[in-house]
C-alpha positions as CSV (number, residue, x, y, z in Angstrom):
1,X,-51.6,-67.2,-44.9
2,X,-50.2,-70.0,-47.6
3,X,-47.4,-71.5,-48.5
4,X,-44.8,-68.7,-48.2
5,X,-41.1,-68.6,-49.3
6,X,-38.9,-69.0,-46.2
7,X,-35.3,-68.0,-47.2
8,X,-32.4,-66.7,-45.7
9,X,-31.5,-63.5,-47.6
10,X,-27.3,-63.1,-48.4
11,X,-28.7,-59.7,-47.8
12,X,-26.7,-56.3,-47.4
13,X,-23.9,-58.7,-46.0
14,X,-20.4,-58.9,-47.3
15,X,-20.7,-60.1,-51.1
16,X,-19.8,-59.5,-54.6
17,X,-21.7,-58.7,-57.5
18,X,-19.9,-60.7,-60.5
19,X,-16.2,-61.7,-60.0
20,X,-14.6,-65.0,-61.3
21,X,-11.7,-64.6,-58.3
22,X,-11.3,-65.1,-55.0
23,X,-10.1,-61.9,-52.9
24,X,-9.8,-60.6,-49.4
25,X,-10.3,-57.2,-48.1
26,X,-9.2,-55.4,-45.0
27,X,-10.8,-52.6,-43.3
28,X,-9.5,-50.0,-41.2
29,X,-9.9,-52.8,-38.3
30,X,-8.2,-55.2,-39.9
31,X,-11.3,-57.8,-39.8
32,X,-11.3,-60.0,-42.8
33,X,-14.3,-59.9,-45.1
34,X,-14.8,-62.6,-47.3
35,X,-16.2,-62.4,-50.9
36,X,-18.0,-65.7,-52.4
37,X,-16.1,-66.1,-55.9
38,X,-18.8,-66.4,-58.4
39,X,-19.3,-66.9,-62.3
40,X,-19.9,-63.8,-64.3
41,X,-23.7,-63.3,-64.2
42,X,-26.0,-64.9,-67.4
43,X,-28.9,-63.4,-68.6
44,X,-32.0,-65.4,-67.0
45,X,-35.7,-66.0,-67.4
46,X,-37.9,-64.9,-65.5
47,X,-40.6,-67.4,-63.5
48,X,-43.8,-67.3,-64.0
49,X,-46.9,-69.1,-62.3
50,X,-46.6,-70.4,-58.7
51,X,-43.2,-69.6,-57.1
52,X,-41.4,-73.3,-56.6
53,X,-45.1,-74.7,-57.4
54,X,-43.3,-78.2,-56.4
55,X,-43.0,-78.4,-52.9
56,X,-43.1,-74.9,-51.9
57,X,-39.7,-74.9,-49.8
58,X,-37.2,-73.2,-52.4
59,X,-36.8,-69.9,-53.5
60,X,-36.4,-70.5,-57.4
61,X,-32.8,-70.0,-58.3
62,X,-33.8,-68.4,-61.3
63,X,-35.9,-65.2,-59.7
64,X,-33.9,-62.1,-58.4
65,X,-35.8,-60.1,-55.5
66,X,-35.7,-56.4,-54.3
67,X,-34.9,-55.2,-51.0
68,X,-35.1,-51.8,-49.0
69,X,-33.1,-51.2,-45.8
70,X,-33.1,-48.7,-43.1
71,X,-30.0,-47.8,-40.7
72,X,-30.0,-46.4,-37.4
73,X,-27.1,-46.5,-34.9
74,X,-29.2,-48.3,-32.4
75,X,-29.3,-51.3,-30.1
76,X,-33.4,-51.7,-30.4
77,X,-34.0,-55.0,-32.5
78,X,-37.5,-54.9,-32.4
79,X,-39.2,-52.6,-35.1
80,X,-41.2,-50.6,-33.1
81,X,-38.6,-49.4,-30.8
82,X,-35.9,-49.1,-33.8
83,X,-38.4,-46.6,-35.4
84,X,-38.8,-44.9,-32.5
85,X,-37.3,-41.5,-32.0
86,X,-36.1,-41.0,-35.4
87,X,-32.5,-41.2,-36.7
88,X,-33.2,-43.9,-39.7
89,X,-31.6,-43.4,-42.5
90,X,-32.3,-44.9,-46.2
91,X,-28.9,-47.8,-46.4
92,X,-30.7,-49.4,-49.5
93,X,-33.0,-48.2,-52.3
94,X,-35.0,-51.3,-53.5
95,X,-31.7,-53.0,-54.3
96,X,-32.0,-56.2,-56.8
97,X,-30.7,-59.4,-55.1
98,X,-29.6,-62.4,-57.3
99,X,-28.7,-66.0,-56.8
100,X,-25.2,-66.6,-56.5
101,X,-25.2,-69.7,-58.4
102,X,-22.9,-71.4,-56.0
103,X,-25.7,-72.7,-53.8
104,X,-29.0,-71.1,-51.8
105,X,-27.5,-67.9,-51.8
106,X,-28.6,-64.4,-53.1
107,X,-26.8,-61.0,-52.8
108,X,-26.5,-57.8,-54.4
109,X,-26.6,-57.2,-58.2
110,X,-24.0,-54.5,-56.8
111,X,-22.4,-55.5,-53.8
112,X,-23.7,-54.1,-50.3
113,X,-22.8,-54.8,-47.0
114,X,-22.5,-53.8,-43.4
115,X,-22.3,-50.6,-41.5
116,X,-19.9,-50.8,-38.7
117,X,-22.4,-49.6,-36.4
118,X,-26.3,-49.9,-35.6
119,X,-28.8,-51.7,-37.1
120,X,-30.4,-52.2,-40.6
121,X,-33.9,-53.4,-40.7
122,X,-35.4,-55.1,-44.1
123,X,-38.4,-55.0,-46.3
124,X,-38.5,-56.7,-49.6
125,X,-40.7,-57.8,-52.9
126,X,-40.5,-60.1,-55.6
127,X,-39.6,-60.9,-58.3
128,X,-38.0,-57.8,-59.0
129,X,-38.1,-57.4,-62.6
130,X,-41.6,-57.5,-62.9
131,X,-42.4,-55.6,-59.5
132,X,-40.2,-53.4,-59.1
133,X,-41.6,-50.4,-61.3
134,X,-44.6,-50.8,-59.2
135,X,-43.2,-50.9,-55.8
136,X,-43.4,-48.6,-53.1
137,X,-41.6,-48.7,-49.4
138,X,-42.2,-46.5,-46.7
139,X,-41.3,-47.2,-42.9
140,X,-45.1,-47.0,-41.4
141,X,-44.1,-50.2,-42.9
142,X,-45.4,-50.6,-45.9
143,X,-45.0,-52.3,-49.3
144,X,-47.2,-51.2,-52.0
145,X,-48.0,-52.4,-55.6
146,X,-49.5,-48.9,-57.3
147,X,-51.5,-50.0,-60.1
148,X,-50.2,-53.4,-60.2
149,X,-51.0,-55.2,-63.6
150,X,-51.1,-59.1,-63.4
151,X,-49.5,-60.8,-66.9
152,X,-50.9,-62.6,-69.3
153,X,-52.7,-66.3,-69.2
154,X,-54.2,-67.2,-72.7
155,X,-54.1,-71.1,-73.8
156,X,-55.2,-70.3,-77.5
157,X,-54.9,-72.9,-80.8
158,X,-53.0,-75.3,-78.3
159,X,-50.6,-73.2,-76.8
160,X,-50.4,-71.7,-73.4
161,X,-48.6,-68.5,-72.6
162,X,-48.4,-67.8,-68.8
163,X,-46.9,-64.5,-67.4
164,X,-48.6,-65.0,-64.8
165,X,-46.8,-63.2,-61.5
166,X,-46.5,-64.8,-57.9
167,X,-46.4,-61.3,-56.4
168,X,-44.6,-61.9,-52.6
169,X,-43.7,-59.2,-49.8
170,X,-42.3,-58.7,-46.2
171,X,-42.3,-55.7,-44.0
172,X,-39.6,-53.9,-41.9
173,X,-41.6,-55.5,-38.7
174,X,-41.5,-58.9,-40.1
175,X,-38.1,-59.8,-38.4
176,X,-36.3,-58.1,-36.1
177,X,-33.3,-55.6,-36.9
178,X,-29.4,-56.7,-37.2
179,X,-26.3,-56.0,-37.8
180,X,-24.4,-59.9,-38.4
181,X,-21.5,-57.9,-39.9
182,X,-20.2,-56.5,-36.4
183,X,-21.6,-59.2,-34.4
184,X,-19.8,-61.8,-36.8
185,X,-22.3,-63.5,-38.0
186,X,-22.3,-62.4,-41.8
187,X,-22.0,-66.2,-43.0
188,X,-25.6,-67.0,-41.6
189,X,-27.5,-64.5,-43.6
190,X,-30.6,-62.6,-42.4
191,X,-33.9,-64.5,-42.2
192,X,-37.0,-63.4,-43.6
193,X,-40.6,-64.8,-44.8
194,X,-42.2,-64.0,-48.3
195,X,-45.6,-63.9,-48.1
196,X,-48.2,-64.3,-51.5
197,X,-49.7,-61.4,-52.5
198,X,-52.0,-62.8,-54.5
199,X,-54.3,-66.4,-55.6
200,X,-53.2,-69.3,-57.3
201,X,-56.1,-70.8,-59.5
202,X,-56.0,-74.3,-61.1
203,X,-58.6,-76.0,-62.9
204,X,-59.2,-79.8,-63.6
205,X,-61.8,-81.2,-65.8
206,X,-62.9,-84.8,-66.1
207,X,-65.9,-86.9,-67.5
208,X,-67.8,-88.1,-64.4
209,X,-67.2,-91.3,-63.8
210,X,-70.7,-92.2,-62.6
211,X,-71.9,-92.6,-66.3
212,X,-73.1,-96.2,-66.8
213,X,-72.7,-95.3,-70.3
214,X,-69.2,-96.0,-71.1
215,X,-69.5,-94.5,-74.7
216,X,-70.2,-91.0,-73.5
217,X,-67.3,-88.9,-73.9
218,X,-66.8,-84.7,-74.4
219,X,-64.5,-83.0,-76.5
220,X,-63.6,-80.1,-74.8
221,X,-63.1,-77.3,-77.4
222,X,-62.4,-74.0,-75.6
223,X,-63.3,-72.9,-71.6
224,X,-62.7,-69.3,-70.3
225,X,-62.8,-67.3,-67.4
226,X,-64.9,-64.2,-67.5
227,X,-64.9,-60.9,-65.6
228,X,-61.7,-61.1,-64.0
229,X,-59.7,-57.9,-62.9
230,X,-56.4,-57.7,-63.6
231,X,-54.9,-54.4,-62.6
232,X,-55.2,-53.1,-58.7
233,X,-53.1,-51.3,-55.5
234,X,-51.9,-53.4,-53.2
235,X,-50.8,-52.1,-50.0
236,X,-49.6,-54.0,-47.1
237,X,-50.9,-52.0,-43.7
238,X,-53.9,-50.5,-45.4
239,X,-56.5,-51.0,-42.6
240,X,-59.3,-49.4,-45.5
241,X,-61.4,-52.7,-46.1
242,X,-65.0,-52.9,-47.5
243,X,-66.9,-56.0,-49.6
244,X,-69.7,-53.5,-49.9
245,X,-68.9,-50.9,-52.0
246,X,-67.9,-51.2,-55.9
247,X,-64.4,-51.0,-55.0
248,X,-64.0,-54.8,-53.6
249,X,-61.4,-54.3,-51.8
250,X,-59.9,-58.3,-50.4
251,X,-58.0,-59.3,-47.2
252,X,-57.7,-62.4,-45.0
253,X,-60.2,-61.9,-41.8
254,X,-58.2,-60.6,-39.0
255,X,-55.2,-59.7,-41.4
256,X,-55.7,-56.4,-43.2
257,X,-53.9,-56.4,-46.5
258,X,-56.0,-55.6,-49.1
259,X,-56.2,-54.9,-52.6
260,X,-58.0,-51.8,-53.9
261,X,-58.4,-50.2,-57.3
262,X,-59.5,-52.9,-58.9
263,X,-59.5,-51.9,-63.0
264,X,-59.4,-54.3,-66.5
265,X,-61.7,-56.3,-66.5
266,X,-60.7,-59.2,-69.1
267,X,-61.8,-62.5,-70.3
268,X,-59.4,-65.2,-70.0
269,X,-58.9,-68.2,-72.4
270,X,-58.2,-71.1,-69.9
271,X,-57.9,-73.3,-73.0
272,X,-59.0,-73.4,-76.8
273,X,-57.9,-76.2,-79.4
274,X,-55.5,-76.4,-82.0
275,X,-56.6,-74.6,-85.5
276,X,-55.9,-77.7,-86.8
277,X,-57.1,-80.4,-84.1
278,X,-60.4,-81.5,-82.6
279,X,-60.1,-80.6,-78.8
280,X,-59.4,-82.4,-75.9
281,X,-61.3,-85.4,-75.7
282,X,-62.5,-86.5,-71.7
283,X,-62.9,-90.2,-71.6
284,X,-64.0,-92.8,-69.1
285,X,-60.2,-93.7,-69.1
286,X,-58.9,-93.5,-66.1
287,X,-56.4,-90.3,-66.0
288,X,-58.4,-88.4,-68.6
289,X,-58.6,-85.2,-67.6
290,X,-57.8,-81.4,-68.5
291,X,-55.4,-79.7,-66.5
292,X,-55.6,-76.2,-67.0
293,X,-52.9,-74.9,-63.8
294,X,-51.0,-72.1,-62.8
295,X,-52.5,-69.1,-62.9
296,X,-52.0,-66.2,-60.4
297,X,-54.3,-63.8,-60.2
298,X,-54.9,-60.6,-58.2
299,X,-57.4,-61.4,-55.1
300,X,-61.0,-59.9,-55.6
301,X,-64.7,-60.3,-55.8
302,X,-66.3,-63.2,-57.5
303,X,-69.8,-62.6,-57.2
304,X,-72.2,-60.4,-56.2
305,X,-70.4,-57.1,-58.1
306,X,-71.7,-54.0,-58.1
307,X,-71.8,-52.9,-61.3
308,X,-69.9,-56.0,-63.1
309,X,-70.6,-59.0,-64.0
310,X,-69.6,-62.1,-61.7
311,X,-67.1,-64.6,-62.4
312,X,-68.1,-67.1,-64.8
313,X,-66.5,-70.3,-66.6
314,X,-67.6,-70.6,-70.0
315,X,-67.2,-74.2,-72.0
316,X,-67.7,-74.7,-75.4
317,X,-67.7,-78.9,-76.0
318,X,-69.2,-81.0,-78.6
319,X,-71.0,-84.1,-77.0
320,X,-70.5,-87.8,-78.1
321,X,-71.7,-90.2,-79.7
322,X,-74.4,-89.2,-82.0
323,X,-75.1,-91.4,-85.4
324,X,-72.7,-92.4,-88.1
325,X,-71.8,-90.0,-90.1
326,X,-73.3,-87.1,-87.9
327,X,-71.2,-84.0,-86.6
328,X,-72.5,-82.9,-83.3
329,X,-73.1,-79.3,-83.0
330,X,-70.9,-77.3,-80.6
331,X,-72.6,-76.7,-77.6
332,X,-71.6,-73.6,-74.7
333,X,-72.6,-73.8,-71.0
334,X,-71.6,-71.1,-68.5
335,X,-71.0,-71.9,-64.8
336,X,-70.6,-69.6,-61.8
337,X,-67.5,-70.6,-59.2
338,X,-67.1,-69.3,-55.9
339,X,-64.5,-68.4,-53.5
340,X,-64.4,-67.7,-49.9
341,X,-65.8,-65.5,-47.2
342,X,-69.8,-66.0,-48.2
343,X,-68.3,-67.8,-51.3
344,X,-67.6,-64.5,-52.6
345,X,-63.5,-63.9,-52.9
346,X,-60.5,-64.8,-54.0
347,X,-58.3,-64.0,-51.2
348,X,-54.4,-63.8,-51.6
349,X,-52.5,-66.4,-50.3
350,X,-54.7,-69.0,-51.0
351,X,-54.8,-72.0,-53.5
352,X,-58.2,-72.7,-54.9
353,X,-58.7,-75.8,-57.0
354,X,-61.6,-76.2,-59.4
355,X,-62.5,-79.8,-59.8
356,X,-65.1,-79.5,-63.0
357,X,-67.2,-82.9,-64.1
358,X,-69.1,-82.9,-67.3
359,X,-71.7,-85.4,-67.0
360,X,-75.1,-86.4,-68.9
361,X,-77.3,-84.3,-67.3
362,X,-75.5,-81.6,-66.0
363,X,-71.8,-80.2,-65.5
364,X,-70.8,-79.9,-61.8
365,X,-68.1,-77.5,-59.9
366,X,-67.0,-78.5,-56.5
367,X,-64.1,-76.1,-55.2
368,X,-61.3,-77.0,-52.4
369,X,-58.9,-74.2,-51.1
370,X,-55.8,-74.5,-49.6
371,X,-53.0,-72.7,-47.8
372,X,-49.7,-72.6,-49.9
373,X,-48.2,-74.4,-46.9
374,X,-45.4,-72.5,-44.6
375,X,-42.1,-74.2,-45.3
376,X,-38.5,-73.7,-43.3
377,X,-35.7,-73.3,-45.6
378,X,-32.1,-72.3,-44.2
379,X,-29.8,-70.9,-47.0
380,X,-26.4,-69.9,-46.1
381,X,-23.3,-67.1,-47.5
């Protein structure tokens, strides 16, 4: 599984939603609850691309997440005995969770906290804006994305728009249940894992550097990505799982999460040059390369489709040099990629770099994939 979010959500635990004062309240106990004074809530962008895409250890300060809880007056931590025997009871509804710009710390849009008794167990998704009119919770458990639609990536006349979204998760039995308000623990926050719903895809593309030729050089004028789906269900405990039917359902071997219902098929522009400019031009300069990064992308079938086309990359370059005073003509070549499991996935949670070299005699693909590494990071009330 790659590089998920570890964070320690201010969740359901004694905090405010906007307030510019501190205050303490009483209950009929006469335990003290403390309230985190906070500046009243700005209007903020949503992120796009790779969550933290850095180093992979923050949860960006920026992004508000959803979370569900269940309550049951219960001493069982573990999920499987908390479910057990009934009595839960819906505490929180997909409730939106921002940062409480006073440090690591996220809590209710409206304020929740505590019951004085039992347990709450958590399941959550992000980012919340974007998710959460797809999301669906149940307690089997089970988050699901119902017809999911992945944004936009389109570099076109030298500009790139990517609304691209890092779609992340975590079930009710992916910690165990608590209650820190009546064991006193509130300041420590609940701990829980995002995990990547879907692929991250970057491109690179370089002259290779094996021409003897030094005067060889490409100007890259446009390269897209064909025949990728960009709407599908994903469901978190789904154990329905095929790579031989049309519906190419995707999961990690020996984790079943798939995607299904893959639909909208579209052609992406990875990059096209300005109206008014001449391309990008790959040298034998050292550092001369296109970078086309950051796209997300619903996991599915690369090749071998039944009844689609595969996943292509399609460049349009003009080559150089040719004689004084002639224009070369533009020339297009289409590639296939691959992925994974017989070279034929994306799968979610993964980070798969395409390292592209145009060279004399032919243009060469070579993939690497990586996990988004797991990464430890404590945040406190």
């Amino acid at each position: 599984m790659k590089a998920r979010q570890f964070f320690m959500v201010a969740a359901a635990a004694a905090m405010l939603a906007a307030c510019t004062k501190s205050e303490v309240v009483y209950d009929d106990s006469d335990v003290a609850i403390a309230f985190s004074p906070v500046a009243q809530m700005s209007t903020k962008a949503p992120v796009y691309g790779p969550m933290d895409e850095g180093d992979g250890t923050l949860y960006n300060t920026s992004e508000s997440f959803g979370v569900t809880a269940l309550h049951k007056v219960t001493d069982e931590t573990s999920w499987d005995d908390f479910k057990n025997g009934g009595g839960m009871v819906l505490y929180i509804d997909k409730g939106k969770f921002v940062n409480r710009e006073t440090g690591d710390t996220w809590g209710g849009e409206t304020p929740y906290y505590w019951p004085k008794t039992g347990l709450l167990a958590f399941a959550g998704f992000s980012p919340y804006e974007y998710l959460n009119p797809y999301v669906v919770i149940d307690d089997s458990p089970n988050v699901k994305f119902d017809n999911f639609v992945q944004g936009t990536y389109d570099y076109s006349e030298g500009h790139l728009t990517n609304e691209t979204v890092d779609a992340m998760w975590f079930d009710f039995d992916d910690q165990y249940a608590c209650n820190l308000g009546s064991a006193g623990q509130a300041s420590t926050g609940v701990q829980v894992k995002f995990k990547h719903a879907c692929s991250w895809i970057d491109f690179t593309m370089k002259r290779d550097e094996t021409i003897k030729n030094q005067d060889v050089h490409f100007v890259i004028e446009k390269v897209e990505l064909t025949n990728v789906y960009t709407k599908g269900t994903f469901n978190s405990k789904s154990t329905s799982f095929s790579t031989t039917t049309g519906d190419p359902a995707v999961t990690v071997p020996g984790n079943e999460t798939p995607w299904t219902g893959h639909d909208e098929l579209k052609t992406i522009t990875l990059y096209e040059k300005p109206a008014d400019g001449n391309g990008y031009d790959l040298t034998h300069i050292s550092g001369s390369q296109l970078e086309m990064h950051d796209m997300i992308a619903i996991p599915q079938q690369i090749n071998s489709r039944t009844g689609v086309g595969n996943i292509q990359l399609v460049i349009t370059y003009k080559q150089y040099p040719v004689a004084a005073g002639v224009t070369p003509n533009s020339e297009t070549v289409t590639k296939s990629i691959t992925g994974e499991t017989d070279a034929q996935h994306w799968l979610y949670g993964r980070h798969y770099v395409y390292n592209i070299t145009m060279g004399v005699d032919e243009i060469l693909i070579a993939p690497s994939v990586v996990d988004w590494v797991d990464e430890n990071k404590t945040i406190n009330n």
